[in-house]
C-alpha positions, 0 to 999 in steps of 0.5 A, spaced: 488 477 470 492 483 475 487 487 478 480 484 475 475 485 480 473 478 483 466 477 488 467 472 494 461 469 496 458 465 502 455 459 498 447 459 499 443 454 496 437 455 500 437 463 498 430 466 496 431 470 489 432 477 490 427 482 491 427 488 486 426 494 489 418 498 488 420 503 484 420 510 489 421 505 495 429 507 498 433 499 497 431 496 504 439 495 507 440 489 511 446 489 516 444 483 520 450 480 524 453 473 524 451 470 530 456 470 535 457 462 538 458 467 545 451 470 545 445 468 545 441 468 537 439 476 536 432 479 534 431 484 528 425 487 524 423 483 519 422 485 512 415 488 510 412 483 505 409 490 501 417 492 500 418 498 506 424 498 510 426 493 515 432 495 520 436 489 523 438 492 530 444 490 533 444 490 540 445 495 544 451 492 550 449 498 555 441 495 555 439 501 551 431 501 548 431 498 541 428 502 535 421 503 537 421 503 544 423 510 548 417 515 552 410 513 550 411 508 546 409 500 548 415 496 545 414 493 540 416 485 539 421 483 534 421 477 531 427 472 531 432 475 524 434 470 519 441 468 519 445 471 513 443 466 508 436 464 510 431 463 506 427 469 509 433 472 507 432 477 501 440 477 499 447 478 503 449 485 504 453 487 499 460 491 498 465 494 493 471 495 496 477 498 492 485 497 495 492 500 492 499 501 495 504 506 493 508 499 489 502 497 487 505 490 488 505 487 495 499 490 500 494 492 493 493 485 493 494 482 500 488 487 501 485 484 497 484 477 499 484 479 506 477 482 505 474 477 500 477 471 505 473 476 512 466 477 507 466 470 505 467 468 513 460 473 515 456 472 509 458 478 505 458 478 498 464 482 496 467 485 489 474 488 490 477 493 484 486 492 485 489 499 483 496 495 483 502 497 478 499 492 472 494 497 472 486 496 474 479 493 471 474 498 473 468 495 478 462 494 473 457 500 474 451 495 475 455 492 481 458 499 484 450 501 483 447 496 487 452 496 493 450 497 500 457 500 502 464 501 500 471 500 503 476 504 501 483 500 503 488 505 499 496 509 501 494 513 494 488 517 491 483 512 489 483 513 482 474 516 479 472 515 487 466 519 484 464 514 482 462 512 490 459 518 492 453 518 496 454 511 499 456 509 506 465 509 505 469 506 510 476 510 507 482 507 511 490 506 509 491 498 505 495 496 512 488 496 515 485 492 510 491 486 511 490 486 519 483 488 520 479 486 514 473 483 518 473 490 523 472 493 517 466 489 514 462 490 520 465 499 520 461 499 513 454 494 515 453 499 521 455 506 516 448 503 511 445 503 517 439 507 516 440 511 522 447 511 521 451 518 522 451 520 514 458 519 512 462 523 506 464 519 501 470 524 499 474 524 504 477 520 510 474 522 517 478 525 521 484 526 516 488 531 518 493 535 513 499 530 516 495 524 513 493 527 506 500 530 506 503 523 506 497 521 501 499 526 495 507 523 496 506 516 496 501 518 490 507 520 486 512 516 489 507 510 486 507 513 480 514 513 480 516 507 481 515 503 475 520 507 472 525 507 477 526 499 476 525 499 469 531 505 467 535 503 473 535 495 471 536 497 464 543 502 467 545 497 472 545 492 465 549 496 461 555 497 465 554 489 467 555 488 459 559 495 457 563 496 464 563 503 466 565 507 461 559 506 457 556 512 460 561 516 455 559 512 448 556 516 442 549 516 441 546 509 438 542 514 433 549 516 430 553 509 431 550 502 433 553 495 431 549 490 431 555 485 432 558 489 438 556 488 445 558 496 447 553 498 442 547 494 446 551 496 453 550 504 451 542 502 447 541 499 454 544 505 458 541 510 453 535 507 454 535 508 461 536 514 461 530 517 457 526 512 463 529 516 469 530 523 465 521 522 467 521 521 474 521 527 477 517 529 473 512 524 474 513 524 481 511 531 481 506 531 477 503 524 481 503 529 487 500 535 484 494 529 481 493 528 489 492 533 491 488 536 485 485 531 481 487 530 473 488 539 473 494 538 477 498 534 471 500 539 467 503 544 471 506 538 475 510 536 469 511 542 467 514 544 475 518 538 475 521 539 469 523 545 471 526 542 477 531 538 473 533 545 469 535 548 476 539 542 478 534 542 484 533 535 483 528 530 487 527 534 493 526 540 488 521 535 485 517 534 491 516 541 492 515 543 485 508 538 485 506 540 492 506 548 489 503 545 482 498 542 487 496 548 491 496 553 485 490 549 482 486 549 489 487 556 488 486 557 482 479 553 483 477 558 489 476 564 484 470 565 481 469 567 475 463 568 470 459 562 467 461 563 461 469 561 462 466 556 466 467 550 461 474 553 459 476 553 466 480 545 466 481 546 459 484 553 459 485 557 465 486 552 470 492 550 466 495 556 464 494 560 471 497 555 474 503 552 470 505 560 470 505 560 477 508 554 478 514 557 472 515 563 477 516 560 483 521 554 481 525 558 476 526 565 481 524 563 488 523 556 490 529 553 485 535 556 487 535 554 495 532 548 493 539 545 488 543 549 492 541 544 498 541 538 493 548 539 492 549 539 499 546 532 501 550 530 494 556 532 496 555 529 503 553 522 500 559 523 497 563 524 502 561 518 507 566 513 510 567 510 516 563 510 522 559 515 519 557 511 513 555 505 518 551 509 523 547 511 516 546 504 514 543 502 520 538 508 520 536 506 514 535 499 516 531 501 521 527 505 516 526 499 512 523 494 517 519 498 521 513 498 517 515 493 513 514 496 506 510 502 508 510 510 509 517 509 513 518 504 508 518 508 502 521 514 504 528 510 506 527 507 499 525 513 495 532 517 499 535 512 495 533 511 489 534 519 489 541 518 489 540 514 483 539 520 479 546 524 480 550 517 482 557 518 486 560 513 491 556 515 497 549 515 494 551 508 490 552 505 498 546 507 500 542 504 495 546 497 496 544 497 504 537 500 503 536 494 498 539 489 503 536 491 508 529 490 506 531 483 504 532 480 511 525 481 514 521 476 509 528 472 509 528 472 517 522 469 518 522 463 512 528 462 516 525 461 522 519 457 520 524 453 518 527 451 523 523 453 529 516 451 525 513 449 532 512 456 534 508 458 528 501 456 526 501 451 519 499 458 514 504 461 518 509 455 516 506 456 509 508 463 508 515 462 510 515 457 504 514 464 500 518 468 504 524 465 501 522 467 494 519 475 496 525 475 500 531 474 495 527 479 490 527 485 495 519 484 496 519 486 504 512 486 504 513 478 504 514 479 512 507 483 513 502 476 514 507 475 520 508 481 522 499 482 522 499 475 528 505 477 532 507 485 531 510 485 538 516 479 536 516 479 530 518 488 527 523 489 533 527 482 530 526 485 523 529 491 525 535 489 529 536 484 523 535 489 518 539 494 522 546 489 522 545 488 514 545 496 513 550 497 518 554 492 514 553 493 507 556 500 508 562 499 512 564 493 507 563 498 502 558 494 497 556 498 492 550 499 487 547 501 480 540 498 480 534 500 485 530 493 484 531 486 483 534 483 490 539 477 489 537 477 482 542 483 481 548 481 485 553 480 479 551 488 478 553 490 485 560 492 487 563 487 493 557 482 491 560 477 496 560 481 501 555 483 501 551 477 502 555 476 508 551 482 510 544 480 508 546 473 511 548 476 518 542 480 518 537 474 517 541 470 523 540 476 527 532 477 525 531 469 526 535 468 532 531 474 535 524 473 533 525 465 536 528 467 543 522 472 543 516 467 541 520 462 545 519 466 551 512 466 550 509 459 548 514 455 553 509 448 550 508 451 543 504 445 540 499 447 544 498 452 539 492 455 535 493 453 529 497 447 530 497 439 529 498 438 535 492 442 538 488 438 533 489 432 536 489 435 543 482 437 541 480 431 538 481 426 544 477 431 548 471 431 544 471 423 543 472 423 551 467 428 553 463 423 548 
């Protein structure tokens, strides 16, 4: 099931049962490191038979003394510590980790499975929730209760984070656990150790308002994607079935005929109206939950829908969940008597906030806001030429460069922006920002395809799967590639993506529907040539990313990874036998 929490272990016949704690004795934290077949086997303190605390101590590089031994005190010896799974040993070291993107659909999971892969390579007993768009199955109480650590991999808020206070926190963004999913296990065993540093569990160390900013964002666009798709496919359908005066049907509550494909045209069009008549709302009420938890939704609703009041639109929407958000931070400063304390959420914090927010977005904030949106609008609007295809190739760029990050994201969400007041401009630039983000994935399937040697066999494995990813405007289906070899693999995503951007605007394709890649290409206007343009970008992206790993690897078979190192290896081995 989608977001089911799942446990990768290491098999271990020969583990003791675990030993339950005395009670009033603090749970003993192992944090023995897997050997490294360069070093020398490490020592550690055993655990006391009566149940008191042992430390594993890693060692210290510099020479340093072990716990133990420092100014008039005799060293102490240690005994060899057991290897993860060893009969000596009580049990693994065990972490809950939690991962959520801004999609929900792509690096949620990918997360995911790169953290279970690196625990079950060390010995780690891992179980990861998935925040993803189909929802979440909650970590078991027990499990989160006997954890040793937690790894927050996450680009939005981690929803009832509460539920990991006090325990040591690895807090980063999902990209972190895609790339480095073992250097994040090892962070979260040095942070149990005893005399580790305390960590909050509340907040990232070292965030600065930058980062959190973007967090309350992506924590709305988020929210706001799924009715995106869902009312821009089901629009981009009515005018497919209904052409494009389907917008000018009377409502289906008054006139529907069953037999009538204008009927179902307007049912589908209206439809998909009332969805995208929620996303300001909901992004601004997302990001007012971001920032302030399950108080900043009422007063972002109510800020958002506002902003469709004063035509202040998308950018109105963002700023109306930034105020919603900050109003209810102060709001929550004020001290009041303990006896409003209970209405507080209730009551008092909705009401004060939602009223400020009221006033600030109909008689201060509103007006300049609608009067900029119209501006980009008309701009929108009025694009051609060379104008139109230096934009294009900026949004390409933007596209590819994090590969369906933050960068990512605000190119994407411009976009759909421009959903919400269509105009010729605006459909233009949906049409490039969906090209372009097809060709990453696409490149890179190309390339295993026809230069295989110069990937690993997962890699080769992955190309199979771009092609799919990559049809279906999934960006995200480049990242495994991206992960081994950032240098040559993301600026030839973004000179491939750059061309297709550049040319779905000077060819003039248009289109309705904010998702669905090659699946909606009868939807798009010039849809022949727009393919040419996705074309054109993939050959670009191979051709580059080719010449550069060709630069690099002049005897590729002798790769990592591939068959012919294999077989190098082997013969080695039966010669030196």
């Amino acid at each position: 099931m989608a977001g089911a929490p799942e446990t990768a272990q290491a098999p271990d016949p020969a583990r003791a049962p675990e030993t339950a704690p005395r009670p009033g004795v603090a749970r003993t934290v192992e944090t023995a490191q897997a050997p490294d077949p360069a070093e020398a086997p490490e020592t550690a303190q055993a655990l006391d038979r009566a149940g008191a605390p042992g430390t594993a101590q890693a060692p210290d590089p510099a020479g340093a003394p072990r716990v133990g031994e420092g100014a008039g005190q005799p060293a102490v010896a240690e005994p060899a510590a057991p290897a993860v799974g060893d009969a000596h040993d009580p049990r693994p070291f065990r972490i809950v980790a939690v991962t959520s993107c801004p999609t929900g659909i792509a690096h949620t999971y990918m997360a995911a499975e790169a953290l279970r892969r690196a625990a079950g390579e060390v010995g780690v007993e891992i179980t990861v929730e998935t925040q993803g768009s189909a929802g979440f199955t909650r970590l078991d109480p027990a499990v989160v209760a006997a954890a040793d650590g937690v790894i927050l991999a996450h680009d939005v808020e981690v929803r009832e984070r509460a539920r990991f206070a006090g325990k040591p926190t690895v807090d980063v963004g999902v990209k972190a656990g895609v790339n480095r999913p073992g250097e994040l296990i090892a962070e979260v065993r040095a942070a149990a150790r005893p005399d580790a540093a305390p960590m909050d569990a509340g907040a990232r160390a070292g965030d600065g308002f930058g980062t959190r900013l973007r967090t309350w964002l992506m924590t709305g666009v988020s929210h706001m994607v799924p009715f995106v798709a869902a009312g821009g496919l089901l629009i981009a359908l009515a005018f497919a079935v209904g052409g494009y005066q389907v917008n000018k049907a009377p409502s289906v509550a008054d006139h529907f005929l069953w037999t009538e494909s204008a009927s179902w045209a307007a049912l589908f069009f209206q439809t998909g109206g009332a969805a995208f008549a929620f996303l300001v709302p909901v992004l601004a009420g997302y990001i007012a939950y971001g920032m302030a938890d399950r108080p900043g939704l009422v007063p972002g609703f109510v800020g958002g829908s506002i902003a469709l009041t004063v035509n202040a639109g998308f950018l109105g929407g963002l700023i109306a969940g930034l105020l919603a958000g900050t109003a209810v931070l102060g709001v929550r400063r004020v001290a009041v008597p303990p006896a409003l304390r209970g209405i507080m959420p209730v009551v008092v914090i909705p009401l004060l906030s939602s009223a400020l927010v009221g006033f600030l977005m109909f008689l201060v904030v509103g007006k300049p806001v609608a009067a900029l949106q119209k501006a980009l609008t008309d701009w929108l609007g009025g694009l051609s030429g060379t104008n139109a295809v230096v934009l294009g190739a900026v949004l390409g760029l933007m596209m590819c460069f994090d590969l369906g990050g933050p960068l990512n994201k605000c190119a994407y969400t411009f976009a759909v922006g421009g959903l919400a007041d269509p105009n010729a401009g605006s459909l233009k630039v949906m049409a490039a920002v969906m090209a372009a983000g097809m060709v990453p994935p696409l490149a890179m399937a190309l390339a295993t395809a026809v230069r295989g040697r110069l990937f690993t066999r997962a890699e080769r494995e992955n190309g199979k799967a771009a092609w799919v990813l990559g049809a279906s405007f999934i960006t995200e289906g480049a990242i495994p590639f991206a992960a081994a070899d950032p240098l040559r693999v993301i600026p030839s995503a973004m000179a491939g993506g750059a061309v297709t951007g550049a040319l779905s605007m000077a060819f003039g394709c248009t289109l309705r529907a904010p998702h669905g890649g090659a699946f909606v290409v009868p939807l798009i206007g010039q849809p022949l040539l727009y393919l040419v343009a996705i074309a054109a970008g993939t050959a670009v992206g191979t051709a580059l990313v080719v010449l550069l790993k060709g630069l690099r690897d002049r005897e590729p078979e002798t790769r990592p990874g591939t068959e012919a190192e294999t077989e190098t290896t082997t013969s080695a081995a039966v010669a030196t036998a």
